[in-house]
Structure formats: C-alpha cells, structure tokens
C-alpha positions as CSV (number, residue, x, y, z in Angstrom):
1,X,33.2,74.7,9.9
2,X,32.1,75.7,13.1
3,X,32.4,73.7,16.3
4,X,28.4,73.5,16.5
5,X,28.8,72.6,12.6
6,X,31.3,69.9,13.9
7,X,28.8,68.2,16.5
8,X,26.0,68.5,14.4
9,X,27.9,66.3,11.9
10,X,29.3,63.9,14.5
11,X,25.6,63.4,16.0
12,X,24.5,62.1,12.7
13,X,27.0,60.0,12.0
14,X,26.6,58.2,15.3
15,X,23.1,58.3,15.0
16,X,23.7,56.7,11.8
17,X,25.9,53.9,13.0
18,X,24.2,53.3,15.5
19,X,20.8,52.6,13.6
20,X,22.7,50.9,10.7
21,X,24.5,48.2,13.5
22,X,20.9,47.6,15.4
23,X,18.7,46.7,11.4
24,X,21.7,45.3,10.6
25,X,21.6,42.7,13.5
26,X,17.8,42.3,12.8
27,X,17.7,41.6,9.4
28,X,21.0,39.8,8.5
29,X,20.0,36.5,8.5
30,X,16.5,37.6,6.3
31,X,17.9,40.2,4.5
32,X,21.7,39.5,3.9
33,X,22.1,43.2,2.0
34,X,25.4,44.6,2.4
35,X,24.2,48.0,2.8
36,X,21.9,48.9,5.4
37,X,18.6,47.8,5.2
38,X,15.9,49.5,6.3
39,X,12.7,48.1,5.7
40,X,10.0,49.0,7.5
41,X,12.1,51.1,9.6
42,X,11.3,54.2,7.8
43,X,8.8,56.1,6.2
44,X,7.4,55.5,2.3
45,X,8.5,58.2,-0.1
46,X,6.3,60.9,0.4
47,X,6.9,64.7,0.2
48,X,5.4,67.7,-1.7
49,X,7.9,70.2,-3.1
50,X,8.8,71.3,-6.5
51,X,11.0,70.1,-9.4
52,X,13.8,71.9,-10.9
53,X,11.7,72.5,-13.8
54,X,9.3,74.7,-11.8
55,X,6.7,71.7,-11.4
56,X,5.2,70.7,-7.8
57,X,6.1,66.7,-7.6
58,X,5.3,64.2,-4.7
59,X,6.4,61.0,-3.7
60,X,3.6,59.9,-5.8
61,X,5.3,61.3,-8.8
62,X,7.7,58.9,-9.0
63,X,6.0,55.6,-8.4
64,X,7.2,53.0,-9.9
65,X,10.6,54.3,-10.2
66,X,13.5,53.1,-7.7
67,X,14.2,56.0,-6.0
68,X,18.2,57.3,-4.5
69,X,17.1,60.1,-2.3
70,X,19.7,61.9,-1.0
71,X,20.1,65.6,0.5
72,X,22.1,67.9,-0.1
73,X,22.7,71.7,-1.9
74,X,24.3,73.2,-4.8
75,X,27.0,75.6,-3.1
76,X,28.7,72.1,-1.3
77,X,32.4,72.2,-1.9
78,X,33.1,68.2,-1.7
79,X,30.5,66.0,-0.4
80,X,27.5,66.6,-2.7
81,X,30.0,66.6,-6.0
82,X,31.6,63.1,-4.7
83,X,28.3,61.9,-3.9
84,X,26.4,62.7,-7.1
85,X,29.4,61.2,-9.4
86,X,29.3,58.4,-7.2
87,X,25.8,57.7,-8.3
88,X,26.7,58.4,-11.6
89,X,28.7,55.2,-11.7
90,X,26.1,52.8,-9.7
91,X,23.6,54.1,-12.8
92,X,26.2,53.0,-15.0
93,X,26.5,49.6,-13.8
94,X,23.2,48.9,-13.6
95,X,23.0,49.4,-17.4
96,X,19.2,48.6,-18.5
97,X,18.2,48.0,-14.7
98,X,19.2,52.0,-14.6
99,X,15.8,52.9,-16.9
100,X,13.6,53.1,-13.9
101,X,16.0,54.8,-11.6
102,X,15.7,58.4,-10.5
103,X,17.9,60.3,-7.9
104,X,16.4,62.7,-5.8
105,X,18.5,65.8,-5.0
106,X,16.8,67.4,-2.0
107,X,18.1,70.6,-1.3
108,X,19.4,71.8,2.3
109,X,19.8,75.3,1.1
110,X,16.4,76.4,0.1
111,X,17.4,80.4,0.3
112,X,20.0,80.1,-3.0
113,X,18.8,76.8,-4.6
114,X,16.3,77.9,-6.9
115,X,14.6,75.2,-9.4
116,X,16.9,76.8,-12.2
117,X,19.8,76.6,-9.9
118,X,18.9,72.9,-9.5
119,X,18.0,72.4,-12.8
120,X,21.8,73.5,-13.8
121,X,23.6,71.5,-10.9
122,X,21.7,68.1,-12.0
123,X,21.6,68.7,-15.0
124,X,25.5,68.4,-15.5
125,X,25.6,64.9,-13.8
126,X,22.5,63.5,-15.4
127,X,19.8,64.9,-16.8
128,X,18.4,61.8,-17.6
129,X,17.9,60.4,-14.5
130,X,18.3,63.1,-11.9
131,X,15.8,65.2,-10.6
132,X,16.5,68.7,-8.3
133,X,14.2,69.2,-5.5
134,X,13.9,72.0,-3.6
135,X,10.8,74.1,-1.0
136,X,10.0,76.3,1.4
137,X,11.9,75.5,4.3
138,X,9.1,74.4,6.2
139,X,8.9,71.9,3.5
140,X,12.5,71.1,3.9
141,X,12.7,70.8,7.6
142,X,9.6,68.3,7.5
143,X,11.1,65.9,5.4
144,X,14.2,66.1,6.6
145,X,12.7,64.7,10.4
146,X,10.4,62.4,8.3
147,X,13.9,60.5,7.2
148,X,16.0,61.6,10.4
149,X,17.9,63.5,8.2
150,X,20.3,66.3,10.4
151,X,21.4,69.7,8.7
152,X,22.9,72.6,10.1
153,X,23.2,76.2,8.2
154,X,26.4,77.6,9.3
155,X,27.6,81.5,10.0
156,X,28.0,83.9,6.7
157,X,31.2,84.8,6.0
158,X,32.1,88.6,5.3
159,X,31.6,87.7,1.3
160,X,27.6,86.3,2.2
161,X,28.6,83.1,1.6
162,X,27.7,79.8,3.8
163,X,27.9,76.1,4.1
164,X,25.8,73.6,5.0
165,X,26.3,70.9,7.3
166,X,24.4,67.8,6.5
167,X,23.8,64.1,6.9
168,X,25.7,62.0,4.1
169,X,23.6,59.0,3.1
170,X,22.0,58.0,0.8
171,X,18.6,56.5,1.1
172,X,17.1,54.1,-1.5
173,X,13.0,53.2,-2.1
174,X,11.4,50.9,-3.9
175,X,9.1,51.1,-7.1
176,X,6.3,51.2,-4.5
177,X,7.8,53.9,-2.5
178,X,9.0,51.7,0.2
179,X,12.1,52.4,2.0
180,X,14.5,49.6,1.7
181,X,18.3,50.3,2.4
182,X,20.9,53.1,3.3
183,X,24.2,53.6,1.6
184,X,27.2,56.0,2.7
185,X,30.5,57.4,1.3
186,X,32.1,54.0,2.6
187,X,30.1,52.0,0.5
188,X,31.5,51.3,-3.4
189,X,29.6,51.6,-6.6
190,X,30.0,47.8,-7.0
191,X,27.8,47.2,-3.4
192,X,25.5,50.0,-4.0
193,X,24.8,48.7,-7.6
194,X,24.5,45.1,-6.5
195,X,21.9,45.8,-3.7
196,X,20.0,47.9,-5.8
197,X,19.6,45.4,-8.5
198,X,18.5,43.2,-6.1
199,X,15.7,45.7,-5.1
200,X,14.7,46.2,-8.5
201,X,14.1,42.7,-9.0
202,X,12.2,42.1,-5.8
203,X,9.4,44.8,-7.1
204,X,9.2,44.0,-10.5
C-alpha cells in the first residue's frame, strides 16, 4: 500500500470515529443501538447503476427490503472476503427475519468488475440474498460522496494489477430506504444481527 493509500485509509477511519462518537452521544438515550446509529444523519438509499445480472436497479428497486450496503471490489485480498462472510453469518442468525434482507455489494473497482465478475464473486457467498453492483465511475464516485464513503485506486504493479483502498463499514437501511445504523469489522455478528432485527421490526 502506498503511503497516500495509507492516509487515505487513516482519514476515513477517523472520520468514521469521529462521526460514530458525536450520533452516538446524540442518540443514546433515544436510540440505545449498539452500533452506530445514523438516522437522519445520512441520505435514503438512492442510486442508479446496474445489477450483476446486467439489469439497471435503483434504490427504489429494493424497497421494502432491509438493505446492508457496503463497498467494496472483487480483486480485494482480505477485507471484502472477511466482510462478506461476516454477513453471511448475521443472515444466518436472523433466520426468517433474513427473507427481506439484501446486501449490496458496490463496487470500487468499476474498470475490472464487470456484472459477470460480480455476478460470480456474490454469487459464491449468497446468491440468495446478495446483489453485485457496479457503474460507470461517475456513478461510483457520486454515491460514494452521497454516503461519505473514501476510496483510493492505488499504483499498478509491473503484472497490471492494483488494490483498492477503501472505507470499511457497513451501512444498513430500512425497508423504506431510510438510513439507520453503521457497523465495522469490530462489531460481531451477534450485535450486528441484534440491531438489525430490531430495525426490521421497527418498519414492519
């Protein structure tokens, strides 16, 4: 990673814990969530780009489904992997709650992450609830500001290969499209899962 990789990373994490402490103070006594809640702090769900079966899909599209939004790409060595099978085992303890639950896998790396490419990479964490999205990266870089979200292509090695540096969390709406909380890698399945069944019930 390079050193401009390495500050773009520590931004958003201060950024990050820095928002998360300031709507935690607001809303703990209203909102006692242990992840961080976000309502009314951040845009609805709303996007246009295409699905990973070759489809354009909006925010719209998935109205009335809970919604983990989180951004990443297909090439990521660690992060993206850990993160996805970490989801995999919130959807798990959800159980029936998990019918109505989609994850959003918004790509960072629009140049090799093709619908197919995401179609594959989802597909072999779960096809039945996630979803690969992917854009021009106009489309990309608009979202990404809508939710604050910080990414950073690094330098191509000699081979054409690359990473990308990007925010880690992930970011949960409600059945109306609301945005409601913010989980990271520090949070467990258990929390994530409990807050989230909370949310579901709250929209029903």
């Amino acid at each position: 990673m390079t050193a401009r990789g390495r500050i773009v990373r520590r931004t958003a994490a201060l950024v990050f814990v820095a928002v998360s402490a300031l709507l935690g103070a607001c809303s703990r006594d209203a909102h006692p969530y242990r992840l961080a809640d976000v309502s009314g702090h951040l845009p609805n769900l709303d996007f246009t780009l295409t699905a990973d079966d070759g489809r354009p899909v909006s925010g719209d599209s998935f109205s009335g489904h809970t919604a983990f939004v989180y951004f990443g790409y297909t090439h990521c060595p660690d992060v993206c992997p850990e993160t996805m099978a970490r989801l995999m085992q919130v959807i798990a303890k959800l159980g029936p709650d998990a019918k109505n639950v989609r994850i959003l896998f918004i790509s960072v790396d629009p140049a090799r992450d093709t619908p197919q490419a995401l179609h594959a990479y989802v597909d072999a964490f779960d096809p039945q609830h996630a979803v690969g999205l992917t854009g021009t990266d106009r489309q990309i870089e608009s979202i990404a500001r809508r939710y604050r979200v910080a990414y950073q292509t690094e330098q191509r090695d000699p081979d054409g290969g690359y990473e990308v540096t990007h925010s880690s969390a992930v970011y949960v709406f409600d059945a109306r499209g609301r945005a409601r909380l913010l989980a990271t890698d520090n949070d467990a399945p258990d929390v994530i899962a409990q807050d989230v069944r909370r949310v579901i019930e709250e929209t029903r």
